[in-house]
C-alpha positions as CSV (number, residue, x, y, z in Angstrom):
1,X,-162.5,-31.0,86.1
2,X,-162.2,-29.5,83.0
3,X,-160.0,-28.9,80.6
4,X,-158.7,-25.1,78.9
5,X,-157.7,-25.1,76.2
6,X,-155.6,-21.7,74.2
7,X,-155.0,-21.3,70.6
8,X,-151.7,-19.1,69.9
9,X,-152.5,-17.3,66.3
10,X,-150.6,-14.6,64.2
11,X,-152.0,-12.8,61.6
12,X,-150.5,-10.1,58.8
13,X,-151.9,-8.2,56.2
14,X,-154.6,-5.8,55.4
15,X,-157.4,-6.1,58.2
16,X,-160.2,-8.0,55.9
17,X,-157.5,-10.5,55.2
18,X,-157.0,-10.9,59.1
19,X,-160.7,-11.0,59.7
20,X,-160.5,-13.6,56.9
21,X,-158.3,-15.8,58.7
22,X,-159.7,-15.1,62.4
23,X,-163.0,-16.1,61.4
24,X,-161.2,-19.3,59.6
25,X,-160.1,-20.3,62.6
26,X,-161.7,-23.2,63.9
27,X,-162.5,-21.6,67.4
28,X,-164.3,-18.9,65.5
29,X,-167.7,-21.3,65.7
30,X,-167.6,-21.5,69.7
31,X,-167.2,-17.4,69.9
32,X,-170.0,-17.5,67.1
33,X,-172.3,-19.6,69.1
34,X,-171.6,-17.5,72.0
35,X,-172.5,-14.1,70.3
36,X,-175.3,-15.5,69.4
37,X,-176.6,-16.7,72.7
38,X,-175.9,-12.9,73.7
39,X,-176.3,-10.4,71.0
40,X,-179.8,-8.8,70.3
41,X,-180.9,-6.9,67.5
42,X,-178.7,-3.6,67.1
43,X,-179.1,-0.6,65.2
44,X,-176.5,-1.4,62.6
45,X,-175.8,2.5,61.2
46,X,-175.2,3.3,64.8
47,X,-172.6,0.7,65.2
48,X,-171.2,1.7,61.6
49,X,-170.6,5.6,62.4
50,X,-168.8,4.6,65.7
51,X,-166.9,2.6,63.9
52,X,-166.0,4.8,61.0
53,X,-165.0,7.8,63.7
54,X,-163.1,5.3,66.1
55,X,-162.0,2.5,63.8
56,X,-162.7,2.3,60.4
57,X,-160.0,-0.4,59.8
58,X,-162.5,-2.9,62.1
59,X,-164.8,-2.6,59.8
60,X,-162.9,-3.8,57.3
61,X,-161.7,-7.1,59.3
62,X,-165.0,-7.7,60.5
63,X,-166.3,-8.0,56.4
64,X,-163.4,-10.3,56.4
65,X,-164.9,-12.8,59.5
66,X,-168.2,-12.4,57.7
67,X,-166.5,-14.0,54.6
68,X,-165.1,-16.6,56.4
69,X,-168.1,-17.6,58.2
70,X,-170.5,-17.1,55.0
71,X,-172.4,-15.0,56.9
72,X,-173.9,-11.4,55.7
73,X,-171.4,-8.0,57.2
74,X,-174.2,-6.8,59.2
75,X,-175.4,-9.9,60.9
76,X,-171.2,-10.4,61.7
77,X,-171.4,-6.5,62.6
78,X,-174.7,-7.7,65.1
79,X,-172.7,-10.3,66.6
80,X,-168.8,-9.2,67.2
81,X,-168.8,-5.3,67.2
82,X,-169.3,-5.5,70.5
83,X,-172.0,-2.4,70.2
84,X,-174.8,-1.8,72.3
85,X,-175.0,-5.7,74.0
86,X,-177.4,-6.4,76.9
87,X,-176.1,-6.5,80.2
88,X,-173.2,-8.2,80.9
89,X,-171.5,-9.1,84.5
90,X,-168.5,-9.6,85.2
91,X,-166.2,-10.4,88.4
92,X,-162.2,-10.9,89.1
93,X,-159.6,-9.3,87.1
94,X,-156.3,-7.6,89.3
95,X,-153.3,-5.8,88.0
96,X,-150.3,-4.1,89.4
97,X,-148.1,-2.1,87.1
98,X,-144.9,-0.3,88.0
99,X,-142.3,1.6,85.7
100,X,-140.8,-1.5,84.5
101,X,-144.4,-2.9,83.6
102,X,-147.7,-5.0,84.1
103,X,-149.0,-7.6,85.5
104,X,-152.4,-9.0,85.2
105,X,-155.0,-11.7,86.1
106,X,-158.5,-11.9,84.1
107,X,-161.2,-14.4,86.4
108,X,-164.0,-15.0,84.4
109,X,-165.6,-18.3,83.6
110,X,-164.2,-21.1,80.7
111,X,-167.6,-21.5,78.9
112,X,-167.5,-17.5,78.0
113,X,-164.0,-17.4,77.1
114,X,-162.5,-17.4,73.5
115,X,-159.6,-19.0,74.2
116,X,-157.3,-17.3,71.8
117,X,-154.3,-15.3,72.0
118,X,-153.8,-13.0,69.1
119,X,-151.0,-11.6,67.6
120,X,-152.0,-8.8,64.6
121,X,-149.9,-7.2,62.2
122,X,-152.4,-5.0,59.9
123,X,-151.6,-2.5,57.4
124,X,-153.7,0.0,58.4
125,X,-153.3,0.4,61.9
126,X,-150.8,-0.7,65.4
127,X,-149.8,-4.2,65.6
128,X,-151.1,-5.5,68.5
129,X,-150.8,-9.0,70.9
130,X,-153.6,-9.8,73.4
131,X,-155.3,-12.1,74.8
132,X,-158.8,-12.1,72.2
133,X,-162.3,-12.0,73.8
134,X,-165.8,-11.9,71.4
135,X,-163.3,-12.4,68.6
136,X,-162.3,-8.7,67.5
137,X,-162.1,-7.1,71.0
138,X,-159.4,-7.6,73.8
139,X,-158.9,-9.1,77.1
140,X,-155.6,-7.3,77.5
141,X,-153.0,-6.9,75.3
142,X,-149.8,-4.5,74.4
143,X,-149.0,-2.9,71.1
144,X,-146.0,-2.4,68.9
145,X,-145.1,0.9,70.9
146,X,-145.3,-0.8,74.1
147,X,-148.6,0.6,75.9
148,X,-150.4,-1.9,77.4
149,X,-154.3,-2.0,78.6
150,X,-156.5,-4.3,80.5
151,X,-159.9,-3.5,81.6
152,X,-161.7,-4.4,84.8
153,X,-165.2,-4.7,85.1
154,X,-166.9,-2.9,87.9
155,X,-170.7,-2.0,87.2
156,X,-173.6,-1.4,84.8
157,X,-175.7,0.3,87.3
158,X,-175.6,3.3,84.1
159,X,-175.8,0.4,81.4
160,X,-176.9,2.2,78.0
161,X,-175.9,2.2,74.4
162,X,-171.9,2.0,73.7
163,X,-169.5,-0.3,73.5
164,X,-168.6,-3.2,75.0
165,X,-164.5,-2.8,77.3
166,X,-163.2,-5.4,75.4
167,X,-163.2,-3.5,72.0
168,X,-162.4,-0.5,73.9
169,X,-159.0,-2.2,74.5
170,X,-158.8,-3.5,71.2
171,X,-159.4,0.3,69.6
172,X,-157.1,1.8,72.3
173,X,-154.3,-0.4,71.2
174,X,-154.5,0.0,67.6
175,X,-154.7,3.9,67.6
176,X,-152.5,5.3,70.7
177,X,-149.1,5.0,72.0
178,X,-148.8,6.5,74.9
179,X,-150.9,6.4,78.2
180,X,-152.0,10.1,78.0
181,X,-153.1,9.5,74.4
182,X,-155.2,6.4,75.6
183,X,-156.7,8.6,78.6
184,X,-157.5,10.8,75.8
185,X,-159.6,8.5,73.7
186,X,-161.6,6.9,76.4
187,X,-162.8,10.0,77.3
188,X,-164.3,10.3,73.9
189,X,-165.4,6.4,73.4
190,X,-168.9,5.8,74.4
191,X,-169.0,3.3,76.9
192,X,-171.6,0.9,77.9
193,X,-170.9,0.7,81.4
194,X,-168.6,1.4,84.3
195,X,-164.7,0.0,83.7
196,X,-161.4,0.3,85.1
197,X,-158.9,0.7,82.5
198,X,-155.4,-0.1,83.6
199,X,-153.1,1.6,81.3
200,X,-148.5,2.0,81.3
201,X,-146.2,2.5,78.5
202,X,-142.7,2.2,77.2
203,X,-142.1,5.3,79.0
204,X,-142.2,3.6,83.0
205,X,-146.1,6.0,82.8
206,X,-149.0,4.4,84.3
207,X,-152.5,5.3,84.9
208,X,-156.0,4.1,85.9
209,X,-158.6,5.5,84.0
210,X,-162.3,4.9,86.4
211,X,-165.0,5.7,83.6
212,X,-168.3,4.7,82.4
213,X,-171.2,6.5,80.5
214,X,-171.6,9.4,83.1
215,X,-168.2,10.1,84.3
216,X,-164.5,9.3,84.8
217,X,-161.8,10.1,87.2
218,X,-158.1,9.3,86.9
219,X,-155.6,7.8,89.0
220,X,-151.6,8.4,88.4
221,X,-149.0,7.3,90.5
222,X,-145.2,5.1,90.0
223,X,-147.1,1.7,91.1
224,X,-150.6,1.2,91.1
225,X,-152.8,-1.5,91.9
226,X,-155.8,-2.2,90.0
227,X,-158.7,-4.7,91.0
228,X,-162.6,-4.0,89.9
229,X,-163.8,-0.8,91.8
230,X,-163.3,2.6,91.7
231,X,-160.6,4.2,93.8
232,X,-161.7,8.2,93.3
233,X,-165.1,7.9,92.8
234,X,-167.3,9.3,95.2
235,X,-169.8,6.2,94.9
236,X,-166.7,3.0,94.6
237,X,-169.5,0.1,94.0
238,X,-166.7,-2.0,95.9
239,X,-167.4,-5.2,96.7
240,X,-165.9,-7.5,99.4
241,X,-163.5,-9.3,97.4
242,X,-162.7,-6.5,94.8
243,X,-161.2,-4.7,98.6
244,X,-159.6,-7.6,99.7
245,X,-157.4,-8.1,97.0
246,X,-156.5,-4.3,96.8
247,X,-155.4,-4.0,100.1
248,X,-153.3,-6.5,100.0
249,X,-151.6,-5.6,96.8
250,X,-151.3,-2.2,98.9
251,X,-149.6,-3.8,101.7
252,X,-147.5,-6.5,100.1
253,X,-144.0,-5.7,99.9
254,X,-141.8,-4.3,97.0
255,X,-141.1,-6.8,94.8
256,X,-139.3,-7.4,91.0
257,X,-142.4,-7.7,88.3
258,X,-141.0,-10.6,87.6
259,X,-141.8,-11.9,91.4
260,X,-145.1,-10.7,90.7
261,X,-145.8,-12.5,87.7
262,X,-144.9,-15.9,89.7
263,X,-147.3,-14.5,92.3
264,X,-150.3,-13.9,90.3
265,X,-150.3,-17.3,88.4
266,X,-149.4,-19.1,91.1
267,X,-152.8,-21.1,92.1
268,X,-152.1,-21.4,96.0
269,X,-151.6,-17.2,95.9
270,X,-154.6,-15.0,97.1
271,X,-154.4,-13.2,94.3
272,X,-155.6,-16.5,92.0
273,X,-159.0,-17.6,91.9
274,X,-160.6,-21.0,91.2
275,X,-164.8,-20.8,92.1
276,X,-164.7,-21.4,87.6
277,X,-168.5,-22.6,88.4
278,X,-169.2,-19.1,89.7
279,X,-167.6,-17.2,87.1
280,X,-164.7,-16.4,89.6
281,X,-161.6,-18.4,88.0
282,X,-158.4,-17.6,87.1
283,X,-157.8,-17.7,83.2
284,X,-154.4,-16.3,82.3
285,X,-152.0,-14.1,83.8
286,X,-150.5,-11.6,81.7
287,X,-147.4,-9.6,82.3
288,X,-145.1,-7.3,79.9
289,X,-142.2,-5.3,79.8
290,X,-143.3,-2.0,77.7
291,X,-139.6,-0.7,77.1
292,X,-138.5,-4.4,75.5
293,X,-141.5,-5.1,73.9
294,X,-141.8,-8.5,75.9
295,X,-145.2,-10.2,76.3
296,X,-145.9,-13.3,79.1
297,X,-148.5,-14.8,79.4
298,X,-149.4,-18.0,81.2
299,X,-152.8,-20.4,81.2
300,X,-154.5,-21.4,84.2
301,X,-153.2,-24.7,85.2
302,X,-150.4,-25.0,82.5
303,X,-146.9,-24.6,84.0
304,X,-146.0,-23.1,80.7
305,X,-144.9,-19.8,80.3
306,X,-145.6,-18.4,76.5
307,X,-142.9,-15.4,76.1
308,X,-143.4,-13.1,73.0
309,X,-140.6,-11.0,71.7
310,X,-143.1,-8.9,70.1
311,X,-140.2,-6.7,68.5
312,X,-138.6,-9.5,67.0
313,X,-142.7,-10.7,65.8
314,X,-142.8,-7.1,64.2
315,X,-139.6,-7.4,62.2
316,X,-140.4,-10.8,60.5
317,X,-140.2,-12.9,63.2
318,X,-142.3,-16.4,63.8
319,X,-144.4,-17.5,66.5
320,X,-145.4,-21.1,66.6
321,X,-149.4,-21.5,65.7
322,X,-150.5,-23.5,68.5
323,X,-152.4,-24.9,71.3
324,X,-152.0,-25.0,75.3
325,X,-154.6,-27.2,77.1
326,X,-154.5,-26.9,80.8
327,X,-156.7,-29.0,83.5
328,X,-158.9,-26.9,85.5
């Protein structure tokens, strides 16, 4: 058995000052050693001009990180921008969202998990909360106006240069705020390889945006389940499990989001995973309510729910600097 463990963070200010005090933090180390074990060499210029045309304000708190770790902007650029990485696989992650929200499950494994939940205030761009993976990019996570975004991995059968889904989130989130201005913006991102983007916004609008480096396809509907395949796609790349777990969303009965919330972090339900050796374990369970600006989100194995008023946050508000361990 082992043990989770989830720091809760808030930062303000101009986004080197937030890099400044992400890259203070003391989990910044583990996602440094981690990057490290993963990152090759990348053509820094590249990663700059995508950067500049996408998200110029990243730059900025990633000189901030370098600070903190005493370590030179284009070796911090190398290892968290998230830009042309080798390979990387992953599994589980299911969502349903409906027009009074989102609900969500990443299954990954612990030892490649930051282990931070993030809430970001900068000057230059959305405020955003969101669960933090490779220390700039996103898990999942909604911003001030309410849209929320998760990604789902499904192949890199097309892997080539791009970026990595988890910064696509992140740049999403702090530039759009509305679904059909996400959809938008991923169609001009260059993506590494093939994700599911679930996407729904203060307006009740949802969407799942199927894209990669060759091609995309969206799906629209009042409630839609998400898992890690493509539902229009011609070719799906469906696996076994990635079915299973749609049709039964598809065939479960109508239910409050709260309901589903309770169901997806519940550890007996089939839609929560525990094969952590395997890279197949639940990690947290997301869910929010666009309209009220209400972020949930609860740790694998921890009966605690963390709720963020993210409204209140916005206007001055405080939330409590923190940990949550949980036994796996």
């Amino acid at each position: 058995m082992s043990e989770l463990r989830v720091s809760i963070e808030s930062y303000r200010g101009r986004s080197v000052e937030i890099g400044e005090g992400v890259g203070s933090h003391e989990q910044m180390k583990v996602v440094q050693k981690r990057s490290e074990h993963f990152v090759q060499p990348i053509h820094i210029e590249e990663a700059r001009t995508v950067y500049e045309r996408f998200a110029p304000h990243l730059l900025d708190e990633i000189e901030g990180i370098s600070k903190a770790l005493a370590i030179s902007p284009n070796n911090a650029l190398s290892l968290f921008s998230g830009y042309d990485l080798p390979k990387l696989e992953g599994l589980g992650c299911t969502a349903v969202m409906t027009n009074e929200g989102y609900v969500r499950n990443y299954d990954f494994g612990p030892d490649y998990y930051d282990g931070r939940f993030m809430l970001r205030q900068p000057t230059e761009c959305y405020a955003t909360c969101g669960h933090s993976l490779f220390g700039i990019g996103l898990h999942d996570g909604m911003n001030e106006y309410g849209l929320t975004v998760g990604l789902h991995f499904v192949s890199t059968r097309f892997h080539q240069k791009g970026l990595m889904a988890g910064i696509i989130v992140r740049i999403v989130l702090d530039t759009c705020q509305t679904v059909e201005e996400a959809m938008s913006l991923l169609e001009d991102l260059p993506h590494a390889d093939e994700y599911n983007y679930s996407l729904t916004d203060a307006s009740g609008r949802s969407a799942i945006v199927e894209i990669g480096p060759l091609s995309s396809e969206v799906k629209r509907s009042e409630t839609l389940y998400c898992t890690n395949h493509f539902q229009k796609s011609s070719t799906p790349q469906a696996t076994e499990n990635s079915l299973q777990r749609l049709t039964y969303l598809e065939n479960h009965p109508v239910i409050e989001l709260e309901n589903w919330f309770d169901e997806f972090k519940n550890p007996n339900s089939l839609l929560f995973f525990a094969d952590y050796d395997n890279l197949f374990g639940t990690l947290h369970t997301v869910m929010t309510k666009p309209k009220e600006r209400l972020f949930k989100t609860a740790i694998a194995g921890s009966d605690e729910v963390i709720a963020v008023d993210f409204e209140d946050w916005l206007n001055g508000g405080t939330v409590n600097n923190r940990y949550v361990s949980a036994a796996l």
